[in-house]
C-alpha positions as CSV (number, residue, x, y, z in Angstrom):
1,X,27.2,-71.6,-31.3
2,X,30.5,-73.6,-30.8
3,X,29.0,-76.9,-31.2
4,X,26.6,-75.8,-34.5
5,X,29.7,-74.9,-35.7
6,X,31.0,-77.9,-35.1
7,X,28.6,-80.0,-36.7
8,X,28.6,-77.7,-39.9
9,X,32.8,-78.2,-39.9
10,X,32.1,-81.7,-39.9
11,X,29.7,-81.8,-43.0
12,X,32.0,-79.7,-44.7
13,X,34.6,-82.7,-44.3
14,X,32.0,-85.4,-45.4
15,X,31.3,-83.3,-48.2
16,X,35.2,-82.5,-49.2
17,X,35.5,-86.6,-49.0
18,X,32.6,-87.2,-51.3
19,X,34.2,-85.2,-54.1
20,X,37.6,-87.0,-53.5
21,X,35.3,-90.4,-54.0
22,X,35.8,-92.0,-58.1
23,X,31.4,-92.4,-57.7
24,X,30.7,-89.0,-57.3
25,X,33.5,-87.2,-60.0
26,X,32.2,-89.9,-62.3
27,X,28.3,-88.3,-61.6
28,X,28.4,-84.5,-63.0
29,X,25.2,-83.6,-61.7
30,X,26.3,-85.0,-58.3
31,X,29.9,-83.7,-58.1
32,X,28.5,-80.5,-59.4
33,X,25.5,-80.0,-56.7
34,X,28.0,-81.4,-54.1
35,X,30.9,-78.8,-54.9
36,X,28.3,-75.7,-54.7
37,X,27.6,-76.9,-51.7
38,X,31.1,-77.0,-50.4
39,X,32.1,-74.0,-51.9
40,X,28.8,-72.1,-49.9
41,X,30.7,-73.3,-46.7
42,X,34.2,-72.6,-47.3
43,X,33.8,-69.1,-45.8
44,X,31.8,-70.1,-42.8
45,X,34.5,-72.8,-42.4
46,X,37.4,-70.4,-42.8
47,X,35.9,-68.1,-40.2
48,X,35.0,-71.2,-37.8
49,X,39.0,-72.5,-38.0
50,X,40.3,-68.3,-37.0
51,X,37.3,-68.5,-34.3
52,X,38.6,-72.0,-32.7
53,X,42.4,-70.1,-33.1
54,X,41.3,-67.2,-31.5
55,X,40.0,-69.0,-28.1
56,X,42.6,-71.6,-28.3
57,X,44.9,-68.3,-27.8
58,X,43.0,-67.3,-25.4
59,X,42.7,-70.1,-23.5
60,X,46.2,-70.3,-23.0
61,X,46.9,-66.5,-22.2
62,X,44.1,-66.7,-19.0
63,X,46.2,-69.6,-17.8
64,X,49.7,-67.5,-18.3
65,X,48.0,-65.1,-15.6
66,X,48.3,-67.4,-13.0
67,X,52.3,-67.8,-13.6
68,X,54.6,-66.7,-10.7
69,X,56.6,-64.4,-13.7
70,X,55.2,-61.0,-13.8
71,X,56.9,-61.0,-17.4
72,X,54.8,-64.0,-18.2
73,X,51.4,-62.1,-16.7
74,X,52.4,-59.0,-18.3
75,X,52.5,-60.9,-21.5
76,X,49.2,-62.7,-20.7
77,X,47.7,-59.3,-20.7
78,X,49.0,-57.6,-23.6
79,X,47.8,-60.2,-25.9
80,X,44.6,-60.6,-24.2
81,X,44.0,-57.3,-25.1
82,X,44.7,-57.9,-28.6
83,X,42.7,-60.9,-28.8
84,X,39.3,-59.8,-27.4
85,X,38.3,-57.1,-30.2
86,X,39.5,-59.7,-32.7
87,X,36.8,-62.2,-30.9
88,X,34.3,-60.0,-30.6
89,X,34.6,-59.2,-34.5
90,X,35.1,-62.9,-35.7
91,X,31.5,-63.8,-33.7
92,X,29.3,-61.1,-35.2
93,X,30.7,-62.4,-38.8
94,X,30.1,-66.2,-37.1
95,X,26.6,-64.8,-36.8
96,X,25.8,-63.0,-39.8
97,X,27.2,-66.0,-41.8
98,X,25.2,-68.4,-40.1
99,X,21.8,-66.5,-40.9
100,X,19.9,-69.8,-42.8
101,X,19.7,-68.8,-46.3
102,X,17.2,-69.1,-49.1
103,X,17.5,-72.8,-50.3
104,X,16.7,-71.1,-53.7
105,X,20.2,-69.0,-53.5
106,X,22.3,-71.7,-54.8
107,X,20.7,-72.0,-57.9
108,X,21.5,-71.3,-61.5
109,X,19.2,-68.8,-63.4
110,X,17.4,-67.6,-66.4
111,X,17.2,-63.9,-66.6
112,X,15.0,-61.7,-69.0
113,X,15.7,-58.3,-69.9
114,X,13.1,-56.2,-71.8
115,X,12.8,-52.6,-73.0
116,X,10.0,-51.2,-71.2
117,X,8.9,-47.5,-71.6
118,X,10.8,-45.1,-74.0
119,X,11.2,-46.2,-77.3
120,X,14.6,-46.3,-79.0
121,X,16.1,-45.3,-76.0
122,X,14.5,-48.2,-73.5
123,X,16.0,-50.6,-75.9
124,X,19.5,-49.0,-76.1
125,X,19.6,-49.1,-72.2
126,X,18.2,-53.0,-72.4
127,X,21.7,-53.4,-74.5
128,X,23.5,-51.2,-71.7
129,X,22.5,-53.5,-68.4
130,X,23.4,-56.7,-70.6
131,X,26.3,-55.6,-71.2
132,X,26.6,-54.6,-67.6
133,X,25.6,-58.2,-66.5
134,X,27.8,-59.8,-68.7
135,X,30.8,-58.1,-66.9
136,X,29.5,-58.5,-63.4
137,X,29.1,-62.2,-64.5
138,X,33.0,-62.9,-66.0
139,X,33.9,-60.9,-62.3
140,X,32.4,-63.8,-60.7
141,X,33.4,-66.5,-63.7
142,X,30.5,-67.4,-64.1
143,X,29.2,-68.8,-67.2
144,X,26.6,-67.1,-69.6
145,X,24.8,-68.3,-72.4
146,X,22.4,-65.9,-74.8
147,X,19.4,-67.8,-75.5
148,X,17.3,-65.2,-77.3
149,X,17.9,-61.8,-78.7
150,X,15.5,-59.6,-80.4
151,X,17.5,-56.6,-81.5
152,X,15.7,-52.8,-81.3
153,X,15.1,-50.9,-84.2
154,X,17.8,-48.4,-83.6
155,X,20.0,-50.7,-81.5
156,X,20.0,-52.5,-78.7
157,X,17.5,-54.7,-77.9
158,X,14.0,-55.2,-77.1
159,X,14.2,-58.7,-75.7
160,X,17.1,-60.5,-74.2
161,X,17.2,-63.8,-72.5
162,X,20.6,-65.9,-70.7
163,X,20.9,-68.8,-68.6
164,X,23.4,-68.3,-65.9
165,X,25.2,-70.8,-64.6
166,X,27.7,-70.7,-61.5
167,X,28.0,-70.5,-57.6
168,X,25.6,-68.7,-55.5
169,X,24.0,-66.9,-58.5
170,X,20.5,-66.0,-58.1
171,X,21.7,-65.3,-54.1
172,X,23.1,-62.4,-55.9
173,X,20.8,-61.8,-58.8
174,X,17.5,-62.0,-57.4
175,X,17.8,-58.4,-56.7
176,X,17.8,-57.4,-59.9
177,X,14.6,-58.3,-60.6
178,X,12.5,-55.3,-60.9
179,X,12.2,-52.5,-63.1
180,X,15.4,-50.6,-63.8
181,X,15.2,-46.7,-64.9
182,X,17.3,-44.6,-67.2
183,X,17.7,-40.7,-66.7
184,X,19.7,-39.3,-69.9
185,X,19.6,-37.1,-72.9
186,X,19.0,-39.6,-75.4
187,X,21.3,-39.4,-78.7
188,X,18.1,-38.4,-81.2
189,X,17.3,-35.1,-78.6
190,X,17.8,-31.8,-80.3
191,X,17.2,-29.7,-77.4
192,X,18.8,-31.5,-74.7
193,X,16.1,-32.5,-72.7
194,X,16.6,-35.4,-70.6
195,X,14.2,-38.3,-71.3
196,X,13.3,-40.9,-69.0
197,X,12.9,-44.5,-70.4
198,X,12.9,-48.1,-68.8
199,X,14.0,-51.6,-69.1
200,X,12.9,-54.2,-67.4
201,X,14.5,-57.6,-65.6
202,X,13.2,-60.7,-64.2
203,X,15.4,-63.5,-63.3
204,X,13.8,-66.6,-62.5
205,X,15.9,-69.8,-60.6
206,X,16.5,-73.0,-62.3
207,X,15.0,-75.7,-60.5
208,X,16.0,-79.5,-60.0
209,X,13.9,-81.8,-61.3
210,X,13.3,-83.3,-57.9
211,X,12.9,-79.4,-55.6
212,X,9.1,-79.6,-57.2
213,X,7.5,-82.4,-57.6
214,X,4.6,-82.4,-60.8
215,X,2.7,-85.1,-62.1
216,X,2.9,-86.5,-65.5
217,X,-0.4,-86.7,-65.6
218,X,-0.9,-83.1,-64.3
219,X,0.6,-82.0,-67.0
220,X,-0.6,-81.1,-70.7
221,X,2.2,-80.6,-73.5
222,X,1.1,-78.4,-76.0
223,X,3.9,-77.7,-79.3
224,X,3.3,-74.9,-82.0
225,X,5.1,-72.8,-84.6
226,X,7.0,-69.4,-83.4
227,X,5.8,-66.0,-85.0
228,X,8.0,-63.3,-85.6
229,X,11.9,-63.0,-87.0
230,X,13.9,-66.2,-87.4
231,X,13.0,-67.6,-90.8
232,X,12.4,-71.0,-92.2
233,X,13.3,-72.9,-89.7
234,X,11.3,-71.4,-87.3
235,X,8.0,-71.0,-89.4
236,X,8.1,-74.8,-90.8
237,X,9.1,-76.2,-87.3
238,X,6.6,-76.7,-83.9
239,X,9.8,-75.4,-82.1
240,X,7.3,-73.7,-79.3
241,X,6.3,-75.6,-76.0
242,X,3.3,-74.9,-73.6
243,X,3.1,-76.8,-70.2
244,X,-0.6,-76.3,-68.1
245,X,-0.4,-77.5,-65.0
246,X,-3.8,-78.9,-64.8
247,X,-4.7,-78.7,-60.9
248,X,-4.0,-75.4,-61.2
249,X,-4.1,-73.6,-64.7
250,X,-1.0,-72.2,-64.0
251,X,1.2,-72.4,-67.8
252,X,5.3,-72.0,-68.7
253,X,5.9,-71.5,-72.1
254,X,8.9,-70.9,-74.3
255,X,9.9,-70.2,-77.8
256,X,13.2,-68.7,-76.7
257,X,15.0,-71.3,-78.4
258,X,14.7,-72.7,-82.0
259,X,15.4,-75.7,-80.4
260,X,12.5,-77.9,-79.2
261,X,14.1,-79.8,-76.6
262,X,15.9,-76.2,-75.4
263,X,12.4,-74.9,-75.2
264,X,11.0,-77.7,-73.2
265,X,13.4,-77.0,-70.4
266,X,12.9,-73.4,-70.1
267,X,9.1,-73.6,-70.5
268,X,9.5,-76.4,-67.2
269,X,11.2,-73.9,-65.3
270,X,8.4,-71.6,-65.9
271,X,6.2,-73.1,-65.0
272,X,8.2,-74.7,-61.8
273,X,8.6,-70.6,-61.0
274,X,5.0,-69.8,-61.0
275,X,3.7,-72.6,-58.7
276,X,6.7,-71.8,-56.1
277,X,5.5,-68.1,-56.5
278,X,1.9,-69.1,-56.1
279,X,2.7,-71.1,-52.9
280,X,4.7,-68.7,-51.5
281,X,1.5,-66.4,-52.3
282,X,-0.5,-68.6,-50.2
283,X,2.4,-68.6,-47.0
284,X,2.3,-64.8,-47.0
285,X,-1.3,-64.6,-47.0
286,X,-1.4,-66.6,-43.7
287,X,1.1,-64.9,-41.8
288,X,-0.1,-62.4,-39.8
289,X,2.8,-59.7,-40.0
290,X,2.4,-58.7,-43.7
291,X,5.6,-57.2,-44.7
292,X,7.2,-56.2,-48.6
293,X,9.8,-58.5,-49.8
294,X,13.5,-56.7,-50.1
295,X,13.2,-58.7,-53.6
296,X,9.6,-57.4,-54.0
297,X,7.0,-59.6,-55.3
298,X,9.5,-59.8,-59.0
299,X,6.6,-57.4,-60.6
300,X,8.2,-55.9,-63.4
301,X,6.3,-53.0,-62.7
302,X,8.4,-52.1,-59.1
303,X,10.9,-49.8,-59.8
304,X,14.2,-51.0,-57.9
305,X,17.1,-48.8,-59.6
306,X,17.3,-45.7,-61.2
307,X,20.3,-44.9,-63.5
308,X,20.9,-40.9,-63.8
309,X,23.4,-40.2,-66.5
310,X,23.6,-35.9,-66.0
311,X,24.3,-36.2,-62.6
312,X,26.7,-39.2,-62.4
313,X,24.1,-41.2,-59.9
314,X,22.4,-44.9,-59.6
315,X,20.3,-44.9,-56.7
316,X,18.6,-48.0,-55.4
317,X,15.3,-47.3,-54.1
318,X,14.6,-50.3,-51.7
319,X,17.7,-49.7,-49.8
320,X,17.8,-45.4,-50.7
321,X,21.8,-46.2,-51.5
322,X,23.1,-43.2,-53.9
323,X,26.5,-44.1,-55.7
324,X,28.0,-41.3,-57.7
325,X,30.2,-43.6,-59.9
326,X,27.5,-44.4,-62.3
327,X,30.7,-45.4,-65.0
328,X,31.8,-47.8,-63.2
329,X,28.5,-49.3,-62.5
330,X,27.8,-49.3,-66.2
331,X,31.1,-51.2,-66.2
332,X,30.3,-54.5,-64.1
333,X,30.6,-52.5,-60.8
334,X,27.8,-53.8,-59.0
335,X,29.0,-55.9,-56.1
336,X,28.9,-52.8,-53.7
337,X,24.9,-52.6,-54.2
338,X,24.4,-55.8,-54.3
339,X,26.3,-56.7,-51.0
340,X,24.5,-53.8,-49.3
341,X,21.2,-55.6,-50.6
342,X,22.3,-58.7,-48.9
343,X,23.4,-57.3,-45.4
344,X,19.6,-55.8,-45.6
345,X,18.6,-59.0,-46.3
346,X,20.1,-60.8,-43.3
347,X,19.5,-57.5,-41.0
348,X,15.5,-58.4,-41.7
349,X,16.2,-62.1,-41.2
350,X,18.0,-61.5,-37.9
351,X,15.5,-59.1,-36.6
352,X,12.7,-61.7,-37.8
353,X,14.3,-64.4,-36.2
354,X,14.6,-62.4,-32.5
């Protein structure tokens, strides 16, 4: 493990020169996909430098115990006593830190919230975990930009979309995806009865141009007006973009934007989702232990969350965690769940990887 860590330590320090180097600050795109990287480190490398202090210290207490001074071996002792639990604790966070992680977890993302069943009420709870993202997002300073909003017909919304952009985030957000359900007496009920409604979220990661490699001549680009709300400009203008990816018919489309050139990128990373979905598709199929995702398969039909207003509860049903601080999760609050998410995450990996 010492001499992995080792070789990671010294990337780290290639990578910290880099961004010292005139070349790469003067390259955004490079500075900014080199920093990420460096910044997904620092932790490991923090923990690496107190590992390398912990057996330096303990290197020199075992050779105190050979000293004539019974003082000196006394002291030798004590603080070999001290050191070993701290050892012991600094490896099994060496180990869980050096679990390989998704490639894809680095990434910036596009996330869609819907309102799913329930009326009214699913699009005032669509409103609710935007909000609730939004918050969770500035804890993180990351930076958030609303690329489409349909609003309900008695508030909230039916249809939200934001690009996300910051470090590690669909590492965190990818376990959102899912279908997220509400458990309240809705404002509009005269006899109290709780009403159960649903809103759903899919985030999808923003690929590099260069992660999937498609053909220009693969490709067919097909432009057309938006329908629905947004006036002139959006009936006189071909704003909308259609990509088929002819070896496949798989197709990414957008009309998110009123911008043509906006829509082009997000119907690209559409359609760079579904082919990495369909050939991870094909990967599970061969292997012979079939097992469910944590993530799930990003259906917006699984139902990952439930959100119980009467009873002060949000209970995450991949993971059967039950918080009773359902304010505060409306607040931003997530990080708890989502770090418990994780460490199930790299439990499975460890136990796949024995």
């Amino acid at each position: 493990m010492l001499a992995k860590l080792e070789e990671v330590y010294n990337h780290f320090l290639t990578i910290e020169e880099k961004l010292s180097d005139p070349e790469t600050v003067s390259d955004m795109k490079v500075y900014s996909k080199l920093n990420k990287e460096y910044k997904g480190l620092q932790e490991l490398v923090d923990a690496y430098k107190e590992y390398k202090n912990i057996l330096d210290n303990s290197k020199n207490a075992k050779e105190m115990l050979s000293d004539s001074d019974p003082d000196m071996q006394a002291m030798a002792k004590e603080e070999l006593a001290e050191l070993e639990p701290k050892q012991e604790a600094i490896e099994e966070k060496l180990r869980m830190l050096m679990i390989p992680k998704d490639p894809e977890d680095k990434l910036d993302v596009i996330m869609e919230i819907r309102s799913g069943a329930g009326g009214d009420e699913a699009s005032i709870f669509a409103g609710e975990l935007m909000r609730l993202y939004i918050k969770y997002f500035d804890t993180h300073k990351w930076k958030h930009e609303v690329l489409s909003l349909t609003e309900g017909s008695a508030g909230g919304y039916s249809k939200v979309v934001m690009e996300i952009k910051g470090n590690e985030v669909y590492g965190k957000l990818k376990f959102e995806s899912g279908a997220h359900r509400v458990q309240r007496v809705p404002k509009t009920e005269s006899q109290g009865r709780v009403h159960t409604s649903a809103a759903t979220v899919a985030v999808m990661p923003q690929y590099e141009m260069e992660d999937i490699q498609i053909k220009k001549d693969d490709l067919r680009t097909d432009t057309f007006r938006a329908s629905g709300a947004g006036g002139q400009h959006v009936n006189k203008t071909e704003s909308g973009v259609r990509f088929t990816h002819l070896p496949t018919g798989l197709t990414g489309e957008s009309t998110d934007s009123r911008s043509q050139h906006r829509n082009r990128e997000i119907a690209m990373q559409r359609l760079y989702q579904r082919i990495q979905d369909a050939q991870k598709e094909r990967v599970y199929a061969e292997q012979k232990s079939q097992r469910k995702s944590l993530v799930g398969s990003g259906d917006r039909s699984d139902k990952i969350r439930t959100y119980n207003f009467p009873q002060n509860r949000c209970t995450d049903h991949r993971i059967n965690l039950t918080l009773y601080s359902l304010g505060k999760i409306m607040d931003g609050e997530i990080t708890e769940i989502i770090e418990k998410l994780q460490m199930a995450e790299n439990a499975q990996k460890m136990l796949e990887s024995a």
